[in-house]
C-alpha positions in Angstrom: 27.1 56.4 32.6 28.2 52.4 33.4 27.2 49.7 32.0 26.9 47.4 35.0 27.3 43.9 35.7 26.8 41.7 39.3 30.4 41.0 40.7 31.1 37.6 41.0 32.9 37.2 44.2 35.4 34.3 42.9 37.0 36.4 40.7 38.2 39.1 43.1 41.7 39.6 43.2 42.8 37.4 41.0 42.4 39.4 37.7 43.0 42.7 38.5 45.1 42.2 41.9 48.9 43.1 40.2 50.0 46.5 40.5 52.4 47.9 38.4 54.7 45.7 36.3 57.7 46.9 35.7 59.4 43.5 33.6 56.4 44.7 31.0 57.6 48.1 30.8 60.9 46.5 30.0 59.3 43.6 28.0 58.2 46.4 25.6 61.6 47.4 25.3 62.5 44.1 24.0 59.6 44.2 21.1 60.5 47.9 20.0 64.1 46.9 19.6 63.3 43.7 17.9 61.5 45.9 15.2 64.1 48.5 14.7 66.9 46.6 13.6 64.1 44.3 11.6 63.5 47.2 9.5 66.8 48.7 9.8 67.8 45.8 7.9 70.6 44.2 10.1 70.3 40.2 8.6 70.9 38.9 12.0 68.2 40.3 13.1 65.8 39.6 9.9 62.8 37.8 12.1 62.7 41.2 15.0 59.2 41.5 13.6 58.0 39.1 15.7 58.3 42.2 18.4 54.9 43.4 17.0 53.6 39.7 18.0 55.0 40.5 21.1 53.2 43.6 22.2 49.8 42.2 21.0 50.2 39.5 23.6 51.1 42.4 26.2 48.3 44.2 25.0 46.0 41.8 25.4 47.0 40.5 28.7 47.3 44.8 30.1 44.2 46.0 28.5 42.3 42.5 29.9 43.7 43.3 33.4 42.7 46.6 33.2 38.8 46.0 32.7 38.8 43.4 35.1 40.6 45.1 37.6 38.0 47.7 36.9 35.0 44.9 37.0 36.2 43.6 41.0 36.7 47.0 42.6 32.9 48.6 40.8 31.8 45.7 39.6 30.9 47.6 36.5 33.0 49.0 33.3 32.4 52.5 32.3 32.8 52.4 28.6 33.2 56.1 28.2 36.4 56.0 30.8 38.1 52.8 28.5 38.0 54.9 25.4 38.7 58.4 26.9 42.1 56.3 28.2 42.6 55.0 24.6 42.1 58.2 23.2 43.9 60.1 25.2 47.5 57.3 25.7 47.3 56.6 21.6 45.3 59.6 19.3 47.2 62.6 19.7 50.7 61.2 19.1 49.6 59.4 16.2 47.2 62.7 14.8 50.9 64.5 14.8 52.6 61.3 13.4 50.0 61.6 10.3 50.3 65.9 9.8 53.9 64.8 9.8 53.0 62.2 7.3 51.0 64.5 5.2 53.7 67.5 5.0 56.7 65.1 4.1 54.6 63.3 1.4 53.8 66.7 0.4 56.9 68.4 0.1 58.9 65.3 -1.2 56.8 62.5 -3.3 55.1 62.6 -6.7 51.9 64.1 -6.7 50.9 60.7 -8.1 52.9 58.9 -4.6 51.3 61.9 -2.3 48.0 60.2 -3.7 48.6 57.1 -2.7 50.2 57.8 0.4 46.8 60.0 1.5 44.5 57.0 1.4 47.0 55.2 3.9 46.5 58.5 6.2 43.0 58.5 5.8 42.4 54.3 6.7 45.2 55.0 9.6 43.1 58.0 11.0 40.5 55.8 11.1 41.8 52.9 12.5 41.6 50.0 9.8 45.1 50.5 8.3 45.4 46.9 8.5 42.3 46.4 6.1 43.9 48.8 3.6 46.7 47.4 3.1 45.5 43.7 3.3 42.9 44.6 0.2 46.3 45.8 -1.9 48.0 42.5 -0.8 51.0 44.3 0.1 54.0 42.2 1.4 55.4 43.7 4.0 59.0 42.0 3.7 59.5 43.9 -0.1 60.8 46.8 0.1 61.9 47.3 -3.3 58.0 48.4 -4.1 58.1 51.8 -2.3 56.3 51.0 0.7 53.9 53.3 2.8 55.4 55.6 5.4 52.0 54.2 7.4 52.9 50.6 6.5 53.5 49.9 10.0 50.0 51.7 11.6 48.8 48.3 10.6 49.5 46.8 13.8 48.0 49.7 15.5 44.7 49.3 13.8 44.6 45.5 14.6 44.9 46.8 18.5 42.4 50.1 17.9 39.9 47.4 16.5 40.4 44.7 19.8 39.8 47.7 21.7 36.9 48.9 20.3 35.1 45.2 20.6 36.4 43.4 23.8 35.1 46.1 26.2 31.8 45.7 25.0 32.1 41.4 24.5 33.9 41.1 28.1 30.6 43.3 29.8 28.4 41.2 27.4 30.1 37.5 28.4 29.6 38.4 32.2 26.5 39.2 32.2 25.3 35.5 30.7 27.9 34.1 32.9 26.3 35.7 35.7 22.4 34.6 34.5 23.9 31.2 33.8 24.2 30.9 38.1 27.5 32.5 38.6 29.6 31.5 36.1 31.3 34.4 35.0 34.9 32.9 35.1 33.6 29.2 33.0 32.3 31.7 29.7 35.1 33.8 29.7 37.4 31.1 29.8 34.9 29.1 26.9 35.0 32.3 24.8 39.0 32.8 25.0 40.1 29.2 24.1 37.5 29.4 21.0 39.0 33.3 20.4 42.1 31.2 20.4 41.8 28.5 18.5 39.0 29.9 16.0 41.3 33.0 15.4 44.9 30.5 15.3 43.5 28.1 12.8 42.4 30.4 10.5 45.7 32.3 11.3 47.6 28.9 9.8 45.5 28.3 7.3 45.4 31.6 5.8 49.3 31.9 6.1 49.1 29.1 3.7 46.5 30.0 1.4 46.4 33.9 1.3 49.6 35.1 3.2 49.7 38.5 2.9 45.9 39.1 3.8 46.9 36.7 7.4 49.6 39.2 8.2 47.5 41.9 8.0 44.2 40.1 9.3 42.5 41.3 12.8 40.7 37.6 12.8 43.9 35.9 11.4 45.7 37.5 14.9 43.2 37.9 17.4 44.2 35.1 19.2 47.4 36.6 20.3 45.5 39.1 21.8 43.5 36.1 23.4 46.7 35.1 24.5 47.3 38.0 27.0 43.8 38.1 27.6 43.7 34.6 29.4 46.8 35.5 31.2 44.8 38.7 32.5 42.1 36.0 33.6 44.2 33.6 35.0 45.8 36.1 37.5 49.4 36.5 39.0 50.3 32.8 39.7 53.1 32.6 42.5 55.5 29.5 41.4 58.9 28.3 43.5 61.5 30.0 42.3 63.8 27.7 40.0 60.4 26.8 38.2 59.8 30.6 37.7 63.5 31.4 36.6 63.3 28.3 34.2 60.0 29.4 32.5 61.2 33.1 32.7 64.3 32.0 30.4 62.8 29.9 28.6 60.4 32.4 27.2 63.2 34.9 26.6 65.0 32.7 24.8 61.8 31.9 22.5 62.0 35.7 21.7 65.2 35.9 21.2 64.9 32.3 19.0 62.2 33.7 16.7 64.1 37.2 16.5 67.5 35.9 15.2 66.0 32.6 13.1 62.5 34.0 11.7 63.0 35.7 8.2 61.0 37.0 5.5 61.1 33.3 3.9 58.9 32.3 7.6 55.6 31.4 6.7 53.8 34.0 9.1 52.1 34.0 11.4 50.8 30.7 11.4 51.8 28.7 13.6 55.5 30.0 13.8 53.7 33.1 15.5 53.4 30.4 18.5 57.3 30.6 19.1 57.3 34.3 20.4 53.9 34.9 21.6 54.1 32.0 24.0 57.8 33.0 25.2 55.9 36.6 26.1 53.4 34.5 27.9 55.8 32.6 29.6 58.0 35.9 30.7 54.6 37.4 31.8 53.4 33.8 33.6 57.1 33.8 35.9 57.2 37.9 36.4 55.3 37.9 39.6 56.9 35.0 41.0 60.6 36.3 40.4 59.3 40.0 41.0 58.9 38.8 44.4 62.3 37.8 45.3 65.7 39.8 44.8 68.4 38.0 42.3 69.2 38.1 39.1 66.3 36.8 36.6 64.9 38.2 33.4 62.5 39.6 35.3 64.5 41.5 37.0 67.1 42.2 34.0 63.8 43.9 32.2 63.1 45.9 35.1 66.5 48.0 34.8 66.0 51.6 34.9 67.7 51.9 30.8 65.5 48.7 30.0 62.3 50.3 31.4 62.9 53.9 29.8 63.2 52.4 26.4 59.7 50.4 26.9 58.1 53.3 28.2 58.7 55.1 24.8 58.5 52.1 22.6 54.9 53.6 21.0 56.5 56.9 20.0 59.6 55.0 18.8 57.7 52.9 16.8 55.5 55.4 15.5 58.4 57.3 14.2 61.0 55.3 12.8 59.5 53.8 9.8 58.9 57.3 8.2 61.9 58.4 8.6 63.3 55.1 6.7 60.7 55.8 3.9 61.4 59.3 3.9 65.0 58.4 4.0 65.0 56.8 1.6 63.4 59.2 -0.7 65.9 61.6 0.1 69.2 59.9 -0.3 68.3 56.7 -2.1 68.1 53.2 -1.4 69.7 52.9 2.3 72.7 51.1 3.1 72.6 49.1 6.4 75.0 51.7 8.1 72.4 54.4 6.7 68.9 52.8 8.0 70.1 52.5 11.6 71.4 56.3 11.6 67.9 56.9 10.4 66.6 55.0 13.3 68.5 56.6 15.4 67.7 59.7 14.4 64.0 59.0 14.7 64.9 58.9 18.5 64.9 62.5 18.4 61.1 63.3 17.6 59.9 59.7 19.6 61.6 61.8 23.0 60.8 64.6 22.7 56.6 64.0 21.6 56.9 61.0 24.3 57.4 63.7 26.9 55.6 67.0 25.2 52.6 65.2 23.5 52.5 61.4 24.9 52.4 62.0 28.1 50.7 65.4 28.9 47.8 64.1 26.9 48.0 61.1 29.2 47.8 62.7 32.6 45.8 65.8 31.8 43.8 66.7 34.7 41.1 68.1 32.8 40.6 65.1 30.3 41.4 62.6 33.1 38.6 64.0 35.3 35.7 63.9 32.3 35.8 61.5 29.7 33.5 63.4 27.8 36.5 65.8 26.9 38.9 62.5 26.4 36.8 61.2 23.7 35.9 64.8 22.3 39.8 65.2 22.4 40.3 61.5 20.0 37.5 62.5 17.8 39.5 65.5 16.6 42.4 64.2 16.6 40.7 61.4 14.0 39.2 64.6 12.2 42.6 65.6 11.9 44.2 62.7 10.1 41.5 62.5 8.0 41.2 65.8 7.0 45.2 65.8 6.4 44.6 63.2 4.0 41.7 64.2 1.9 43.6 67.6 1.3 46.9 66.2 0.5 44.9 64.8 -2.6 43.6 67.8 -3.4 46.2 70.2 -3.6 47.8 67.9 -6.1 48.8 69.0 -9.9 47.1 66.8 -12.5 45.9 66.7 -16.2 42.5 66.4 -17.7 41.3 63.0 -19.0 41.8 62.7 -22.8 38.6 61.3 -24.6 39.2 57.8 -25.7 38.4 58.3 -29.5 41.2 60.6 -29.5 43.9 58.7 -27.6 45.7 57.9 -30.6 48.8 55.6 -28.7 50.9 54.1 -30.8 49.0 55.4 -33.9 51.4 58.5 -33.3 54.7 57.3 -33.8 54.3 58.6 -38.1 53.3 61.9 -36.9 55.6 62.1 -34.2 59.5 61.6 -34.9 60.3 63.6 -31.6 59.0 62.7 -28.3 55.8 64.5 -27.2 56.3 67.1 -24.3 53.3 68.1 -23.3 49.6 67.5 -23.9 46.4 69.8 -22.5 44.9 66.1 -22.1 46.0 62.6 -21.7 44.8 59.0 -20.8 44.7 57.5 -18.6 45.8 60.4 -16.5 48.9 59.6 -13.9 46.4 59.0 -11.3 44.3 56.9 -13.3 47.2 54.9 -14.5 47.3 52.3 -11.8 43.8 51.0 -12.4 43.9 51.1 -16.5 44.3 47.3 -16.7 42.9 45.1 -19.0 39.0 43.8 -18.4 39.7 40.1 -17.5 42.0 41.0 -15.1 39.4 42.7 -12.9 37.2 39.5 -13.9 39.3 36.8 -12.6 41.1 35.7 -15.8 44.2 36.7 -13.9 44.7 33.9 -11.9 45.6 34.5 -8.2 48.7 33.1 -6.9 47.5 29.7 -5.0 45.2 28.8 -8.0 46.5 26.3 -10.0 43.3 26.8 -12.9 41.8 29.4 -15.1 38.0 29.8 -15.7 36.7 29.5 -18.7 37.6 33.5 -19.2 36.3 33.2 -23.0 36.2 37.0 -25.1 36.2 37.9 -28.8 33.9 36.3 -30.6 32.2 33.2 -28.7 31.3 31.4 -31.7 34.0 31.8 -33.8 35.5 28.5 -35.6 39.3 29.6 -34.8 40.5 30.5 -31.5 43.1 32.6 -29.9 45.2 31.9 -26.8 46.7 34.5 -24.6 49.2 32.4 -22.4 51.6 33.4 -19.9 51.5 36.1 -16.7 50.8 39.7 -16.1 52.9 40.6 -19.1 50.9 38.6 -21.1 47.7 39.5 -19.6 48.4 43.4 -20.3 48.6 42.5 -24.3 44.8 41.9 -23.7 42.9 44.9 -25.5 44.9 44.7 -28.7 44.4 41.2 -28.9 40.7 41.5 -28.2 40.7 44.0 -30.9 42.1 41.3 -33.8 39.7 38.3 -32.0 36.8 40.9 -32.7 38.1 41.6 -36.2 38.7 38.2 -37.1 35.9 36.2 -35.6 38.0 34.3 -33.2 37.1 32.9 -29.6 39.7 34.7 -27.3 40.7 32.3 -24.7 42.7 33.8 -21.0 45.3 31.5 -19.7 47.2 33.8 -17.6 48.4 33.7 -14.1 50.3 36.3 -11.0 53.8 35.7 -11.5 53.7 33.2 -13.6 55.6 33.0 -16.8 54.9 30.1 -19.3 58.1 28.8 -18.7 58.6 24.3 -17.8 61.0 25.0 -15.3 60.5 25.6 -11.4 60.3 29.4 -10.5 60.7 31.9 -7.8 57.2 33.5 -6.7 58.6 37.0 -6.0 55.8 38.4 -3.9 56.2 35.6 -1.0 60.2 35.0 -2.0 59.5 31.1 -2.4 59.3 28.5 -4.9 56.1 28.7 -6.7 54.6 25.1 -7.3 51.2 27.0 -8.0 52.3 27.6 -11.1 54.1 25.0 -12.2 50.9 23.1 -11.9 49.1 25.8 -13.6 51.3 26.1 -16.4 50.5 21.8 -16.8 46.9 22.4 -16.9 46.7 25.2 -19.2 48.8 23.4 -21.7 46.2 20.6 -21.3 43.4 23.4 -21.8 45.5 24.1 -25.0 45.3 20.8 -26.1 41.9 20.2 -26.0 41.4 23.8 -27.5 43.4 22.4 -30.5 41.3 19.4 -30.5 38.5 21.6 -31.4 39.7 24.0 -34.2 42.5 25.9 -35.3 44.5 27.7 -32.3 47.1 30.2 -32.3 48.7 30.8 -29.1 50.2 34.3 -28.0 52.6 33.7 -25.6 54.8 36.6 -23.4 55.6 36.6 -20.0 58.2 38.5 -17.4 61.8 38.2 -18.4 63.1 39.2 -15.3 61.7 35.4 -14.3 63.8 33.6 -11.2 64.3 29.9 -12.1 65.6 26.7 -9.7 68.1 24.3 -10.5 67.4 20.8 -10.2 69.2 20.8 -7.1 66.6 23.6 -5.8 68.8 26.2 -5.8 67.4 29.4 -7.0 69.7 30.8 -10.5 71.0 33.8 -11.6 73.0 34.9 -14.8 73.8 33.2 -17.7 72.9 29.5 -15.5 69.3 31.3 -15.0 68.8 32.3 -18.3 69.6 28.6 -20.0 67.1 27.0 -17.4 64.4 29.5 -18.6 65.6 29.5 -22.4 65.5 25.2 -22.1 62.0 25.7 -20.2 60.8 28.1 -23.0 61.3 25.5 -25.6 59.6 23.0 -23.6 56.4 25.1 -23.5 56.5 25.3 -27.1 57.2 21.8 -28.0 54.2 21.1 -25.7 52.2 23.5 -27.9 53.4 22.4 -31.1 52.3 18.8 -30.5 49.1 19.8 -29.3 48.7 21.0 -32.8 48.5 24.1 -31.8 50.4 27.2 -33.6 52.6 29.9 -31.4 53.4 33.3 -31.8 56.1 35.0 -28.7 55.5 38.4 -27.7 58.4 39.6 -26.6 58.6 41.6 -23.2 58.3 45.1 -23.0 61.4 47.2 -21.7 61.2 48.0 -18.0 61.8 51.3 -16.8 63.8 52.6 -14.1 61.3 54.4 -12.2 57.7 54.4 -11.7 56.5 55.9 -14.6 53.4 57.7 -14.1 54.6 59.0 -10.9 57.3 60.5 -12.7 54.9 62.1 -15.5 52.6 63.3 -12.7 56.0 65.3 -11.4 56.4 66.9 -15.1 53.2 67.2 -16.2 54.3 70.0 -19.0 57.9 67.9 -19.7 57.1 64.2 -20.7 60.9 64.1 -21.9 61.9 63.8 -18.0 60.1 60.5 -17.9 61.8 58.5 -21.0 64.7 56.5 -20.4 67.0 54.4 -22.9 66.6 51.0 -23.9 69.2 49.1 -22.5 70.1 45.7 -24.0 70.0 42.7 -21.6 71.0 39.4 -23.0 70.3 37.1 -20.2 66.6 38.4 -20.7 66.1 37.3 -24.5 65.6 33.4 -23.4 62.3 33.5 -24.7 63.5 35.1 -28.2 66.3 32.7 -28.6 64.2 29.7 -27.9 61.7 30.7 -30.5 64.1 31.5 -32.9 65.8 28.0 -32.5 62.8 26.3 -33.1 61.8 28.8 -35.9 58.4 30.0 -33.8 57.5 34.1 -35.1 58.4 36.4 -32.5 56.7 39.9 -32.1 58.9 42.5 -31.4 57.2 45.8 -30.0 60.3 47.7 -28.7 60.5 49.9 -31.5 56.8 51.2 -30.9 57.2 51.5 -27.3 60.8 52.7 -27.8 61.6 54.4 -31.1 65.1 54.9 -32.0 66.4 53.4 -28.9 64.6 55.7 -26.3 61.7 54.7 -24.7 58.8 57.3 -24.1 56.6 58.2 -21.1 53.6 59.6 -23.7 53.0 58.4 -27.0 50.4 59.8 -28.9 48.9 61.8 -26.0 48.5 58.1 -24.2 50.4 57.0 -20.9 52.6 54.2 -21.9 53.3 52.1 -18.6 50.7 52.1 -15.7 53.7 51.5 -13.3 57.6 50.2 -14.3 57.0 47.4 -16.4 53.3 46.9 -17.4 51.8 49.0 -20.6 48.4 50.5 -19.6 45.5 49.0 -21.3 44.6 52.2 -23.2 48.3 52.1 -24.9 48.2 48.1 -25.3 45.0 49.1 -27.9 46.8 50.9 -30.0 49.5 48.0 -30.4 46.8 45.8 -32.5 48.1 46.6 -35.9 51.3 45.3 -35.0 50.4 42.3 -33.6 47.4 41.6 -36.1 49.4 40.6 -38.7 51.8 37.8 -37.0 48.5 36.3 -35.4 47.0 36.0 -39.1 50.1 34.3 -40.6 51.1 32.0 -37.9 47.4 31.1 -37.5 46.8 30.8 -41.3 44.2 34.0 -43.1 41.4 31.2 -44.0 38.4 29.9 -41.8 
């Protein structure tokens, strides 16, 4: 069945009148290596992501060609045909890629990994990897956080999701083009300058504002795909030959520019996405014109048969090789240069041969090529397949029931328990569970996001009580929450949220880890919650509980970012600032000190030993450069809580305590053990904050 349309005469040939292109083929070969020794981690090479930009622009200007192509010779677009292509060129490789995915994840991470890892098969089955991963805010530039083996389907569900829409919009804009008198070509060029510069705008903006959610955004990038589109419109323009070989270069060379100068400190893709995307254009724009002519050009250099080979495999390539560096990884450890690009290389191995068993058959099958029917009944198993891969990878995986709450003692335990617990028929939160048991404002927006530079009024305890209670600082602070809920509660105090992402309540410039760049977000939110605690103080008596992450990055005042002993004196000077600030507020201050950070991902390791907790614990190990905040306090003789022993008793901390996870991940306390905590806070609160009022 078609959908039809009227051809418009003026647009024959000019769309869809290129044949094959063999400096694309070759232009692909330039993206996939771009990306490989990105991710293989060669420095020189630190902006090659920029080759995903790349083969959006060629995706947009081949599949645009394509359906035009289609339009002048029918003058109609079977739907049913488009996707049976698309099914058939990208499902079946990836449907192995994902089985591959699934047994590797099975065989080789935590159960507790294996269950995060099968929600990125199941959104990659379906196509809106890039939505998954947006809604975690993942940065794709920091590795250290164990990153998806499907990190890198994101890209291929921004292109599933352009093909699923533009078929349908391109039929749609036509056919008012063609009841507007013949004007097919005048909407199709109005609708792709406003894809464009709708979709780059919000692209720059959102680099700005919310950068990880731009990366990963099919609205943020659509307009590199609008890119390629309105070359596909515009048609094979001939040009005189030095032009052509100037503009050919010249867009190599932006590649090449944005490959070897881009790094992960690039605000992208904004409007630094401009640099390669238009030097794709421009390689595409020349290709005819040098294509037409014998000499050397890049045109020409890209059509080489080596060049060409490694473009036509560039899907399987990149397909394969990031799993194998995840999985690599997993295997032998954190990978060493030398060690990522032998993974990579040995990724070729699998990208060959299902290029030329799996790729390609399913590509050229009589039988699906002759009825799309079996094409798309083909893509919607394969889809069935990946998700059905995923859902069971969570089920086969070992867990523990959910311990009531009234009988998670925590930290209640440690009299009862000189030896660390082993095994429980119960705990909570479970090692699954672990990840979401945060504290309440944080899923209410009292954890301040990383542009915002002020906290709501994120008011708990008791609402009306006459003395108030400030918890100050970031995520380290925040998870201190429930216990000190429990003593506002007690005590008839307002509980007052001042706590921000990354964020530590230290006067000193800092490094926001998450975009690896200064963070002036916070230092403005850091001057504005002081001033909240100042007009708290002008109201009532206020204590302030203060903690924050002592693994805190601080700049010098020349704006270099410090480390060692020179990093620890900036934050220990900055420390004492915040609680000067506070003291003349009239304000008291009590410093929670941070907890120890573990080696390892905890849960994930308890979810490995469900019935030997005492492979999870780890020793406390002393780190003076991380006690600014203790030695400040002390220097100005402000209380500091100490909870290391309760977390850690006689030097080695614990996985379980009391039947209760005790870290949700490496470094934060779930909420549920953070409760039991209140008895040892309640009593520094009371004194620094006086027992009357």
């Amino acid at each position: 069945m078609f959908l039809q349309t009227k051809k418009p005469p003026e647009t024959h040939s000019r769309a869809g009148g290129e044949g094959f292109r063999p400096d694309i083929e070759g232009l692909r070969a330039v993206a996939i290596l771009a990306v490989l020794l990105c991710h293989a981690g060669i420095a020189v090479f630190a902006g090659g992501y920029v080759g995903v930009d790349v083969f959006f622009v060629v995706s947009g200007y081949l599949i645009t060609r394509l359906l035009l192509g289609e339009y002048e010779r029918r003058g109609s677009i079977s739907i049913p045909q488009f996707y049976a292509r698309r099914a058939r060129r990208i499902l079946p490789l990836c449907a192995v890629l994902l089985l591959f995915v699934a047994a590797m994840s099975l065989a080789l991470l935590s159960p507790l990994r294996a269950t995060e890892v099968s929600g990125d098969i199941v959104s990659s089955a379906l196509y809106v990897a890039n939505w998954h991963f947006a809604a975690q805010s993942v940065n794709y530039f920091q590795l250290g956080v164990e990153p998806s083996p499907l990190l890198h389907l994101w890209s291929l569900g921004i292109e599933e999701q352009f093909y699923l829409v533009w078929p349908t919009l391109l039929i749609a804009l036509t056919w008012l083009g063609r009841r507007a008198g013949g004007r097919e070509r005048q909407v199709l060029w109005t609708a792709l300058t406003l894809l464009f510069a709708g979709s780059l705008a919000l692209g720059i903006g959102e680099t700005a504002a919310n950068p990880a959610w731009a990366y990963f955004s099919t609205f943020a990038r659509g307009w590199e795909l609008a890119l390629g589109g309105a070359l596909a419109l515009l048609g094979p323009v001939r040009l005189p030959w030095p032009a052509a070989q100037g503009l050919g270069w010249a867009g190599l060379g932006a590649i090449v520019f944005a490959v070897l100068s881009f790094d992960a400190q690039t605000a992208f893709p904004g409007a630094a996405a401009l640099v390669p995307t238009v030097g794709t254009a421009a390689l595409i724009l020349a290709g005819p014109s040098l294509l037409a002519r014998r000499g050397p050009s890049p045109a020409a250099t890209l059509s080489l048969s080596p060049v060409r080979y490694v473009g036509r495999i560039s899907y399987s390539w990149y397909l394969w090789h990031w799993p194998f560096l995840i999985f690599g990884a997993v295997i032998l450890g954190p990978l060493s240069t030398l060690a990522a690009c032998a993974m990579v290389a040995l990724s070729a191995i699998p990208t060959v041969l299902s290029h030329h068993l799996i790729e390609e058959p399913a590509r050229r099958a009589k039988g699906l090529v002759a009825k799309p029917a079996r094409g798309l009944a083909l893509g919607a198993c394969c889809m069935a397949a990946g998700v059905l891969a995923g859902v069971g990878l969570t089920r086969v995986q070992p867990t523990l029931p959910t311990l009531a709450a009234a009988r998670a003692a925590g930290a209640g335990a440690l009299a009862r328990e000189p030896r660390p617990e082993q095994r429980a028929r119960a705990i909570r939160p479970t090692p699954l569970q672990a990840p979401e048991d945060i504290p309440r404002p944080a899923l209410e927006g009292c954890l301040e996001g990383i542009e915002g530079t002020v906290s709501h009024a994120c008011v708990y305890g008791d609402p009306t009580g006459e003395r108030t209670l400030v918890l100050f600082g970031d995520s380290h602070a925040m998870q201190y929450f429930p216990a000190l809920e429990q003593i506002a509660i007690a005590q008839h105090r307002r509980l007052v949220v001042l706590t921000k992402r990354e964020c530590s309540p230290v006067m000193v410039p800092t490094l926001n880890v998450a975009e690896s760049r200064e963070y002036p977000a916070c230092t403005a939110w850091r001057a504005s919650s002081l001033r909240r605690i100042a007009r708290e103080a002008g109201r009532g008596q206020v204590t302030v509980a203060l903690s924050g992450d002592s693994k805190t990055r601080a700049y010098g005042p020349g704006g270099e970012l410090l480390t060692g002993a020179a990093n620890a004196a900036a934050l220990e000077a900055g420390f004492a600032s915040t609680l000067e600030k506070i003291a003349a507020a009239g304000a008291a201050a009590v410093v929670i000190r941070d907890d120890p950070e573990a080696p390892f991902d905890v849960p994930s390791c308890v979810s490995e030993h469900l019935h030997d907790f005492g492979a999870c614990g780890f020793p406390e190990h002393a780190a003076p450069n991380r006690e600014f905040e203790r030695r400040a306090a002390h220097t100005l003789g402000i209380p500091t809580v100490d909870l290391t022993p309760e977390i850690c008793p006689n030097g080695l901390c614990r996985a379980v305590i009391g039947s209760v996870l005790v870290y949700r991940d490496n470094a934060h306390l779930t909420a549920t053990f953070a409760r039991t905590l209140a008895p040892w806070l309640e009593a520094p609160l009371l004194h620094a904050g006086g027992a009357g009022g």
